[in-house]
C-alpha angles and dihedrals in degrees: 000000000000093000095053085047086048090055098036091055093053091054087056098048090054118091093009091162089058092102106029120199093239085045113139114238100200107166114226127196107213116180114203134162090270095056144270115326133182129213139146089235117105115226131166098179078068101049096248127174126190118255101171127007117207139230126018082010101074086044093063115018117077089214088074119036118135127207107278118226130256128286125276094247137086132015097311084070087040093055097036083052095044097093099033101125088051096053090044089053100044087042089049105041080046102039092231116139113260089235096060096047092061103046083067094052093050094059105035091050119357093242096294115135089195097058123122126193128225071240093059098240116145151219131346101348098016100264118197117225096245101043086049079056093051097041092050098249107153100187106029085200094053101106092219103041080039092057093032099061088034095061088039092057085050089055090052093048098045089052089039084057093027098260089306095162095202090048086053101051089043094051091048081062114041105023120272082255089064091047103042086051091057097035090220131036111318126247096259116126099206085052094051089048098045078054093051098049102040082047092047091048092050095044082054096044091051097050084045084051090051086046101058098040095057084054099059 
């Protein structure tokens, strides 16, 4: 078991810059032989069209504007800044943007470190048993072992699809077997709204981020 968390960290710590931090998440709709696919790569040669483009956009065009968060009272914000230092230190040891991060986290959990799934899956962002194995993580419902081997599963699967932040998230979703047979994000509409919503919420955290710094 060592050995197999010695090679899968390697291969985290390789191409950490694959998916940088200032990095633009524009959403293409490319239509092939094999399908619809969505990716935030943009490629003629595929017939792709844009659908969302990222960043200031979606701060100034209507088209795109995406459902703010809640307000940073109460014990929604509470809840959402409870685990703060965790996700800083898992964006920061595996180079993925905070917001990002979270958005995960928001979907897969809610922000609630004791949530099972009918899956099985466990904890912050729905571990399985086996990937919380294969990612160290001792006590699945530990936050920050929890965070930690979460945003370490993302790294590996942003090197394993170039940095490709759609292919990521689907894969996250639906298993890195599901999206390589497809070569794009898999019909699977649970999988292509799972895509829409992480991407909304980290459209929505980064705007919150831009926000709050500006106001600093």
């Amino acid at each position: 078991m060592k050995a197999v968390l010695r090679v899968l960290f390697a291969t985290a710590l390789l191409g950490l810059a694959a998916m940088p931090v200032s990095a633009r998440a524009d959403i293409y709709e490319c239509k092939t032989k094999d399908g619809v696919h969505y990716t935030n790569r943009q490629d003629a040669s595929r017939g792709c069209r844009l659908l969302v483009r990222g960043r200031r956009d979606i701060e100034t065009s209507p088209k795109y504007a995406f459902r703010r968060l809640p307000s940073s009272k109460g014990k929604t914000a509470d809840k959402m800044s409870e685990f703060d230092a965790h996700i800083r230190e898992a964006a920061r040891l595996y180079q993925l943007p905070e917001a990002f991060v979270r958005a995960v986290m928001h979907v897969e959990s809610g922000f609630s470190p004791s949530v099972i799934s009918h899956a099985g899956a466990q904890g912050l962002m729905q571990l399985m048993p086996a990937t919380a194995r294969n990612m160290g993580v001792v006590d699945a419902f530990d936050p920050r072992q929890n965070i930690l081997g979460g945003t370490r599963y993302l790294r590996i699967l942003a090197n394993k699809f170039n940095g490709d932040l759609v292919l990521t998230v689907a894969a996250y979703n639906a298993g890195e077997g599901a999206v390589m047979k497809y070569r794009g994000v898999p019909p699977y509409e649970e999988t292509r709204r799972y895509v829409r919503r992480v991407l909304t919420h980290y459209y929505s955290y980064k705007l919150r981020e831009r926000t709050q710094l500006a106001s600093n």
